[in-house]
N, C-alpha and C positions, 0 to 999 in steps of 0.2 A: 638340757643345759639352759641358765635362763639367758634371757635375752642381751643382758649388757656382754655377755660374751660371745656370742654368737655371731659367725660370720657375716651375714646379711643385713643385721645391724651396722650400719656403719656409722654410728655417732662419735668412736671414740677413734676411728681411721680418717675422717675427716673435721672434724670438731666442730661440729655444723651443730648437733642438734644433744641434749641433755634428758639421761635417761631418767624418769620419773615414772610410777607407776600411776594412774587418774585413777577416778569412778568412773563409771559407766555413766556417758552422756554431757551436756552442755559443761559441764564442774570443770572437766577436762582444756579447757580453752584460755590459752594465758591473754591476759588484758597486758596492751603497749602500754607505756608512761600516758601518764596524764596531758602530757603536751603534744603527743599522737595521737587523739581522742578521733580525729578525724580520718586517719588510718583501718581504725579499728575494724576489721571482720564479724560483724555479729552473727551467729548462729542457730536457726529455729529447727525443732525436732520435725521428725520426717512425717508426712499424715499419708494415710491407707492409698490416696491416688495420687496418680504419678504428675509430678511437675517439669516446669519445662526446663527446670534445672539437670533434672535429670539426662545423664547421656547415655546409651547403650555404647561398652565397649565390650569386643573379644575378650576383656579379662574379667571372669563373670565376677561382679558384685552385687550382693541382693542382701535385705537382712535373715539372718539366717542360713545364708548359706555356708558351710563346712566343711573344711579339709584334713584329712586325718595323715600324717608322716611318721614313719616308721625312721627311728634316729639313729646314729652311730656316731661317738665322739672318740677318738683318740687323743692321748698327749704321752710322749715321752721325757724321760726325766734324766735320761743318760742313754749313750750308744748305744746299749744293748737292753734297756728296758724301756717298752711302752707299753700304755697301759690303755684297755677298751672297755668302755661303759656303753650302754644300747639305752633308747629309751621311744616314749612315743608322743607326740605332739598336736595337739588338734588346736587348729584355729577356725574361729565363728567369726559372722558377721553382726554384732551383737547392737546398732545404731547407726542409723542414717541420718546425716545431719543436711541443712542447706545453707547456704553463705546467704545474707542478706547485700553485701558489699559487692560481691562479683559472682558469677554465676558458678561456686565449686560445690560437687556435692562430696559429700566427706562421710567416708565410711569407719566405724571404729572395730576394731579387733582386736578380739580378746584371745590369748595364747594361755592353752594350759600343757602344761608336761608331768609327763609318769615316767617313774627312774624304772626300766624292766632288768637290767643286770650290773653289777658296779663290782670288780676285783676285788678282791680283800685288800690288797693291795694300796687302794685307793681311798679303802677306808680307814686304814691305821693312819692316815695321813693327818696333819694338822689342819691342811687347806682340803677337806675332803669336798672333791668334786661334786659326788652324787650328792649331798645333804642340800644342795643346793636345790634340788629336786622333792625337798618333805615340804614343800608349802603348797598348799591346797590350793593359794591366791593365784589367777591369771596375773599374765602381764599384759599389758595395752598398746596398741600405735593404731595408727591411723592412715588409710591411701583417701586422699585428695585428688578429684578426678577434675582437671583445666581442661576440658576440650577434649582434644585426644592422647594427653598428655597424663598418665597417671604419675603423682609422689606420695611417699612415704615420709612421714614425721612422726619420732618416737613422743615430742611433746607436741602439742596441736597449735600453732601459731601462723592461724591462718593469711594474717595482714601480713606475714615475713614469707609465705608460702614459698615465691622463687628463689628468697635469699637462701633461706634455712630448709628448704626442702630437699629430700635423695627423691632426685629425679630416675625415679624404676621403672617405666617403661612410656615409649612413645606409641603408640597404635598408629593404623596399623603395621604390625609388624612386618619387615620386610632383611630378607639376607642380605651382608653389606652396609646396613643401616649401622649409625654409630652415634654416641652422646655421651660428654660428660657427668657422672653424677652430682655434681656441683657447679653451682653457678660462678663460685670464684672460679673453679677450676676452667669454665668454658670462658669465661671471661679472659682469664689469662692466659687462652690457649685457642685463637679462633679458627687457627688453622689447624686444629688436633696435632702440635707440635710436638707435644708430651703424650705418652701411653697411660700413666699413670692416672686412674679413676677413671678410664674412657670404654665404657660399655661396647661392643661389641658384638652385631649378631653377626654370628659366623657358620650357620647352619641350620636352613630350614628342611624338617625330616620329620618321618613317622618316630612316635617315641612309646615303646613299649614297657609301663611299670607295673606291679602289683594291681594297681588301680583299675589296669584296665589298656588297652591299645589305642594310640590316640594318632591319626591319620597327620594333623597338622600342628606341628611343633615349632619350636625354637630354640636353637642354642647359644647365650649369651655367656661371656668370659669377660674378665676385667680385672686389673691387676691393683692391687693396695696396698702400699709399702713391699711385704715377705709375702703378703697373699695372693696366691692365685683363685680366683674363685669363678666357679660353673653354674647356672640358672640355664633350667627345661620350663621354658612356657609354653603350654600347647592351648588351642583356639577354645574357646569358650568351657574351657577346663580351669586354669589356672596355671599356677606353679607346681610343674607335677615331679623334680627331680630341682637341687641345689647343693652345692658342695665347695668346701674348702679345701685347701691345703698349702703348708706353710711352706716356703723354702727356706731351709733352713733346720731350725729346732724341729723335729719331729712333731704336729698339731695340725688336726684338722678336723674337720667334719662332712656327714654324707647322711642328707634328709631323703627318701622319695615317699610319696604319696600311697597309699596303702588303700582308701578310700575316698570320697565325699558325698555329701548330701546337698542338693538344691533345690528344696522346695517351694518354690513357685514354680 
């Protein structure tokens, strides 16, 4: 399913950030108004040895490294019909980038998807779900790694990084831990007043997928708007399991990890 609808996207749940597809590399990077010239984040391409920009976290990023997900989408359309499409999803790590303005190093990711089954059903439709899946083209976002702080930004605006950034995970991880994924949101919330967009780990445990058995995990939930939504981080894996589900209209989704490669 492509990306603007995807649960983990949150651009169109929080209003934060605008879906746009880049090229691969610096092209990708919005310039502020000309009267923030001095704001500005410049960004130089990554070279073979490592800088001291660079941070090692638990949530492995390297170029080239890759995660393969095994997908399931539901949506229903009435009480007694829904309908399920499967498909698979590999995201690379396709460019390393470095801030010139603050020490962030900035990874870009490219998402591709394969539609593996769609109901006939789904295809007589006008809005057909699966077609959305015949484009060859990836889509792109970006984690920005602050310290120990990873975000995600569908568009790359690195000088607005805290404004506009989904704050997806703090390292290290730890049970109990909690954060808003928006900075309005924590701004307006210091004391975690409100549930609403407040990440939660609630469960560190062995987590067993296709992928493989992985000793040290994590279980993060966090609620937006009708969505309930589920993220498995496990330690120097990644994101090895993620899931939606609506309350409500019948809609959701269920990714796990199937494979990866990480060559270095």
């Amino acid at each position: 399913m492509k990306t603007s609808l995807k649960f983990w996207i949150l651009a169109s749940s929080l209003s934060l950030v605008t879906l746009v597809p880049v090229a691969c590399g610096v092209e990708g990077v919005e310039k502020p108004p000309p009267t923030e010239q001095s704001r500005t984040s410049q960004v130089s391409h990554r070279s073979n040895d490592p800088t001291e920009h660079q941070v090692r976290v638990d949530f492995p990023l390297a170029l080239g490294n890759t995660w393969v997900y095994s997908g399931t989408f539901y949506q229903g359309f009435n009480p007694t019909t829904i309908l399920t499409a499967t498909y698979t999803a590999t995201e690379r790590v396709v460019d390393v980038l470095h801030s010139e303005l603050e020490p962030y190093t900035i990874f870009q990711i490219a998402r591709y998807e394969d539609l593996v089954f769609c109901p006939e059903e789904w295809q007589e439709r006008s809005e057909n779900w699966c077609a959305s899946l015949a484009s060859d083209e990836p889509e792109y976002y970006w984690y920005v790694v602050d310290g120990r702080t990873v975000y995600r930004q569908q568009r790359l605006e690195v000088y607005r990084l805290h404004e506009r950034g989904i704050k997806e995970l703090v390292l290290p991880l730890a049970e109990g831990e909690q954060w808003y994924l928006s900075a309005a949101m924590a701004e307006a919330n210091p004391n975690y007043e409100v549930d609403s967009m407040l990440r939660h780990v609630e469960q560190r445990a062995p987590r067993e997928v296709p992928a493989g058995d992985f000793g040290e995990c994590f279980r993060m939930v966090e609620v937006i708007g009708g969505n309930y939504n589920e993220m498995w981080v496990c330690t120097e894996i990644g994101i090895v399991e993620r899931a939606t589900d609506h309350r409500g209209t019948p809609f959701g989704e269920h990714e796990v990890l199937i494979d990866y490669v990480f060559p270095e």
